[in-house]
N, C-alpha and C positions, 0 to 999 in steps of 0.2 A: 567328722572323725579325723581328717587328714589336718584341719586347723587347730584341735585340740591335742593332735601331737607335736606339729609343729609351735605349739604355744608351750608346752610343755618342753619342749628343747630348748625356748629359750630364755625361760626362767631358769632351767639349768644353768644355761651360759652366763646369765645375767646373774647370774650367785642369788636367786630368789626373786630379784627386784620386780614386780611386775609391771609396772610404770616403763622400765628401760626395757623391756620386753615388747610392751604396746610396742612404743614408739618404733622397736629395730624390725619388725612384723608391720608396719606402716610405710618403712622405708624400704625394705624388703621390694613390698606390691610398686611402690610407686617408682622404684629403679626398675623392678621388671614392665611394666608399660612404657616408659622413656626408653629402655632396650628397644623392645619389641614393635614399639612405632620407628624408631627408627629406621628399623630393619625394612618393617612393611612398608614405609615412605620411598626407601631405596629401591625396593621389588618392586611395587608400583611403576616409578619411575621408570624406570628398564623394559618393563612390560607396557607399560604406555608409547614408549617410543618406537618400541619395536611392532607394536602394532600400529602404531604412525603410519608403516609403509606397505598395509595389508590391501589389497583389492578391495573388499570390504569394509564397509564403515562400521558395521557391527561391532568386532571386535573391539575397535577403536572406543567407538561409544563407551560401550560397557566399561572398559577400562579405566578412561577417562572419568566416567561419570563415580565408578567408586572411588577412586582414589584419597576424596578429600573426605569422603563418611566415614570411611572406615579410619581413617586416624581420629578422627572425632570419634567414632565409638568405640575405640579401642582405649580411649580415656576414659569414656563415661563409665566401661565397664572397673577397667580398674582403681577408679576412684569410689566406684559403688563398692566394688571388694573392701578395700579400705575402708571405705564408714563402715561397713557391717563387721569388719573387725572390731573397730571400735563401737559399736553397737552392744556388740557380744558383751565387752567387758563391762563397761559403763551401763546398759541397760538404759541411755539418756532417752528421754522420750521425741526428741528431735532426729534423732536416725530413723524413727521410723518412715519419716519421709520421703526415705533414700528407697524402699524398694519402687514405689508408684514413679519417685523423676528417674529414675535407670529406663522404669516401660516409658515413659513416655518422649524419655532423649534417645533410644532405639527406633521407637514409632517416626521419630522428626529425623534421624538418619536417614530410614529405610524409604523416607518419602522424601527427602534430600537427593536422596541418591536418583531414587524413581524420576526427579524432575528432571535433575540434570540429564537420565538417559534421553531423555525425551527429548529435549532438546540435544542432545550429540546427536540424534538421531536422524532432526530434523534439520540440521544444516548439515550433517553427511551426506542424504539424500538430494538433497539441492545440488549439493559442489558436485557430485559424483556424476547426476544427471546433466550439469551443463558441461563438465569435463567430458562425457559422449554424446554431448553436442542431441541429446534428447529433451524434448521439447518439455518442459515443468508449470505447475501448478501451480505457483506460491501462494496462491490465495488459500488452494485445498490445503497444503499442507500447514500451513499455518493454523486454517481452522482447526485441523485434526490433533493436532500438537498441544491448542488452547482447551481443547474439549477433553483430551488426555489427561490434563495439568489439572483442570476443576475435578473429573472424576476419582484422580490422585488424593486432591485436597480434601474430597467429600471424606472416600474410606478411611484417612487417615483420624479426620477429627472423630468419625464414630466409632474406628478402633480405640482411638484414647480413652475415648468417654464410656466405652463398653469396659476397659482395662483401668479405670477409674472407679468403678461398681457404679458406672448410672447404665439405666436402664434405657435401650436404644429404642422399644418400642413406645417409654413416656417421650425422648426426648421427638424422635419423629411426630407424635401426636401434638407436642407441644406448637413445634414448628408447623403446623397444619393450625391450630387454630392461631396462632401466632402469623401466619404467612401474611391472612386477609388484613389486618393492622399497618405489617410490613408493606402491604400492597399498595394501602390509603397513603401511605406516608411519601412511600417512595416511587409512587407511577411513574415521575421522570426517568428514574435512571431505568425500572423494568422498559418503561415504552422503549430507551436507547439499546437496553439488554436485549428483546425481542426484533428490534429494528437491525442490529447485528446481526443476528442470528437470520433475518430473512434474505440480508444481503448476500452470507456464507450460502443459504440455500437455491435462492432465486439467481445467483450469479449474475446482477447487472453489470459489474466492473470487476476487474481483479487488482491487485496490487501491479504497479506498471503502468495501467490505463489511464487514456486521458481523457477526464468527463467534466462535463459542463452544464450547468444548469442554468435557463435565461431568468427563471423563475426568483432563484438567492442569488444571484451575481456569483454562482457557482464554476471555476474554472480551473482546472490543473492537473499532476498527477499524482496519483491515488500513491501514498510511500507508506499507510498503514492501516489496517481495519480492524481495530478494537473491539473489544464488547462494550466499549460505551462510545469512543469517538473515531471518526475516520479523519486521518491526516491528508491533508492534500496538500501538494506544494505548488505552490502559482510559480505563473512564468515569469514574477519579478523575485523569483525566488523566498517568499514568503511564506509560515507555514500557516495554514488555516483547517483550524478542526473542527469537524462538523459532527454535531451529535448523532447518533444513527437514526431517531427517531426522524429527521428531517426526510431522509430517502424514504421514508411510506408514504410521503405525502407530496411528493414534486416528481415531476417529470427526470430522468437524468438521462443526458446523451452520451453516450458511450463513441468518440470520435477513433479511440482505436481498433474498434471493430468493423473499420469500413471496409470495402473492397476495393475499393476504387475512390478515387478524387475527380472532381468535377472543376471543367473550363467552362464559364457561360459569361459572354464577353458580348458584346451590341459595340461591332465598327463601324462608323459613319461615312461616310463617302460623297463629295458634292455633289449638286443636281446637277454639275456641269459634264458630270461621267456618267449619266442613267445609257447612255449605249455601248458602256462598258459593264454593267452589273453581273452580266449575265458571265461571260468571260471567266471575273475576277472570284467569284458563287463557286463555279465550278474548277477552276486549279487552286481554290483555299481546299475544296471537298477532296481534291487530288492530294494534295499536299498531308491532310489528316489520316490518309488511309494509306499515305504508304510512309507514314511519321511512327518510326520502332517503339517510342513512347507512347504509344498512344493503342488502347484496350479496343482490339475492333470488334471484340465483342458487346460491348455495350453499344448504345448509342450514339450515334455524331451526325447532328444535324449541320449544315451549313445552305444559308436560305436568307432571300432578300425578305425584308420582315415587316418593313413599312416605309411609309414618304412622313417623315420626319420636319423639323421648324424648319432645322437649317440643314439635313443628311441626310443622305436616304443611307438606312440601316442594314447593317447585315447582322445577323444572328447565327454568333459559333457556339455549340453543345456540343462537347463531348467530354471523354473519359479519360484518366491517365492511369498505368498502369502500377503505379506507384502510389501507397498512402503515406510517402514520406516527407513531411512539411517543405523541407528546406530544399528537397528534389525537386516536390512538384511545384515550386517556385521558380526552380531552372528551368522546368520544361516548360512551364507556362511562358514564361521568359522569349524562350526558344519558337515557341508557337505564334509568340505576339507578332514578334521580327520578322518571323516569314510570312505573315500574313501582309506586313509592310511594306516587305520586298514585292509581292507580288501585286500589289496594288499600284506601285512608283514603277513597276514593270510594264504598266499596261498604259501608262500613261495620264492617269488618273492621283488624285490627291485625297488624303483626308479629312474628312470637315472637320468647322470649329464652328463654332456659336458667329453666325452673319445674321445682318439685316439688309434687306434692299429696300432702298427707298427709291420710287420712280417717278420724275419730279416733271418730264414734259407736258403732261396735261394738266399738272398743277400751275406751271409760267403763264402758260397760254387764259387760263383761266385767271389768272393774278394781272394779269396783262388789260386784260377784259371787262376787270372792275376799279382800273385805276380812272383818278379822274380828269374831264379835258385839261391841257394846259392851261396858264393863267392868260397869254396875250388870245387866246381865241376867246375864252370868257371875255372879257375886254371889247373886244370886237363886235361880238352880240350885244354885248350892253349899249353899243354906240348906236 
C-alpha cells in the first residue's frame, strides 16, 4: 500500500510520466542504501574499536565478524527492493528471480558472518589465553572451530535448498544412496578425511610437536592438521605434507612429549689405569648426583662395563632435567668435561684405538731359523 502511494505521488510530480517515476523510486531506494550503509560502516567501525579494548573477546568477535555482512546485506536487500519495484511495473518475467537470490544472498550473509564469528572467536581465545600465561590447546581448538565451520556449511546448503522448494528429505536420501558411489570414487581423500579425524581424537601429536617417524623418513614440526593433509616443517626448513591416512598405518614418535633426555655415553680408559677404575666409577657417580642438571629421580648408572680391544669401558646413564634440544646439548657438554677432568685428575688417560705388538719371542725365534753362515758351510765341505 505504502509503494502504491508513493508511486502515485510521483507520477504526480512527474506531470504523469511513469517511466520518470520508475526511475526517481529506483533512485530513491538506491541513495537510501548508499546512505544507510554508510552510516552503519561508520557505527560498525566505532563499535568495533571500542570493543577492541574490552576483556572479553566476545564482544569483539561479534563485532568484527558482522561488520562486513551486514553491508553486504544491506545492498542485497535494497537492490532486491528495487527489482521488485520494478517488477511491479514491468511485470518482466526475469524479476522473478529476485525474490529466491535475496533468500539465498541472506542465507550466504548469515553464514558469512557465522564463519567469520567462529573464527574471531577462535584466535580471541588463543591470544587471551597465552596473554594469562594459561596453558592452550591449539590442536582442540582448531578441531572445534573446523567442526563448527562444516556443521555451518551443512545447515546452510539445506536451508537454501529447503528455501529453494527441494525437498530435504529426497535430497538426504539422495546423498545416501549417492554416498556409497562417492565412497568408491573417492576412498583416498575419505581414508585422509577419517585419518584426521582420528588424529583430532586419538591426540598422538598436536600442533607445536615434534614427531618422527623412521618408517617414512618422517621428521619435524607439526605447524598444521588438516582434514586431508598434516603440514610438517623439517629442520632444513622445508614444508612437507603428509596425507592423514599415512598416521593409521605407521608408528609416530612424539619427541615432545618426553620427560626427560637421556646421557648414555661408553668412556674408555687404558689398561694402563685398571687400578684406578674403581676411584674414577665412583667420583663420576659423585659428580652425577650432586650435578643440578641432572633428574635424580630417574636413573643414573655409572659402572665399569667391560675389558674392551683397546679400553676398558665405563658406562654413564643418566637423565637431564631438561627436554630442551640445544640445553641438553650444554649440559651434555658440561657432563662430558667433568668426567675428563676427573679421569686426568687421577692420573689416568683416555683410550684410543692401540695395538700391541710383542716382538721378543718372535726375534729369538727368527734368530733360530736363520741359516749357518757361508764360511762354516765352507768349512764342513772341506
Amino acid at each position: 500500500m505504502n509503494l502504491d502511494l508513493l508511486e502515485k505521488w510521483l507520477v504526480r510530480l512527474t506531470g504523469g510520466d511513469a517511466t520518470l517515476a520508475l526511475v526517481l523510486q529506483i533512485f530513491i531506494v538506491v541513495l537510501a542504501v548508499v546512505v544507510a550503509n554508510l552510516f552503519l560502516r561508520r557505527a560498525l567501525a566505532k563499535l568495533e574499536d571500542r570493543t577492541r579494548r574490552t576483556a572479553t573477546p566476545w564482544d569483539f568477535a561479534l563485532v568484527s565478524a558482522a561488520r562486513k555482512p551486514l553491508t553486504v546485506l544491506a545492498w542485497i536487500v535494497g537492490l532486491a527492493f528495487a527489482a521488485r519495484i520494478v517488477q511491479t511495473e514491468t511485470n518482466a518475467a526475469l524479476f522473478e528471480a529476485v525474490s529466491p537470490a535475496r533468500t539465498i544472498g541472506v542465507i550466504a550473509c548469515m553464514t558469512w558472518f557465522l564463519m567469520r564469528f567462529i573464527g574471531n572467536v577462535q584466535d580471541g581465545v588463543m591470544v587471551q589465553r597465552q596473554a594469562h600465561g594459561e596453558a592452550m590447546d591449539r590442536t582442540t581448538v582448531d578441531a572445534i572451530g573446523k567442526l563448527l565451520r562444516v556443521s555451518v556449511l551443512i545447515t546452510a546448503a539445506l536451508v537454501g535448498l529447503q528455501s529453494l522448494g527441494f525437498s530435504i528429505s529426497g535430497v538426504l536420501a539422495f546423498g545416501g544412496i549417492g554416498g556409497i558411489a562417492v565412497g568408491f570414487a573417492a576412498k583416498d581423500m575419505l581414508a585422509n578425511f577419517f585419518g584426521g579425524l582420528m588424529v583430532y581424537l586419538d591426540r598422538p601429536f598436536a600442533v607445536g610437536d615434534w614427531i618422527r617417524s623412521p618408517e617414512k623418513q618422517i621428521e619435524g614440526t607439526v605447524e598444521e592438521i588438516g582434514w586431508r593433509l598434516t603440514r610438517i616443517r623439517t629442520f632444513d626448513s622445508r614444508p612437507l605434507y603428509v596425507p592423514n591416512a599415512i598416521f593409521t598405518q605407521i608408528a609416530v614418535e612424539n619427541a615432545s612429549r618426553m620427560t626427560n633426555r637421556r646421557i648414555s655415553e661408553t668412556v674408555g680408559v687404558r689398561y694402563d689405569d685398571l687400578d684406578r677404575i674403581a676411584a674414577i666409577v665412583a667420583e663420576i657417580k659423585d659428580m652425577l648426583r650432586a650435578h643440578p642438571e641432572i633428574d635424580q629421580k630417574q636413573t643414573t648408572i655409572v659402572n665399569f662395563l667391560q675389558f674392551a680391544a683397546s679400553s676398558l669401558d665405563i658406562m654413564v646413564y643418566t637423565f637431564t632435567h631438561t627436554t630442551n634440544w640445544v640445553e641438553f646439548h650444554e649440559i651434555k657438554q658440561d657432563v662430558m668435561l667433568r668426567i675428563a677432568e676427573i679421569i686426568a685428575r687421577h692420573g689416568a688417560e683416555i683410550a684410543f684405538p692401540t695395538r700391541t705388538l710383542h716382538l721378543a719371542d718372535a726375534v729369538e725365534q727368527a734368530a733360530s731359523l736363520q741359516p749357518p753362515a757361508a764360511g762354516i758351510t765352507a768349512a764342513s765341505a772341506a
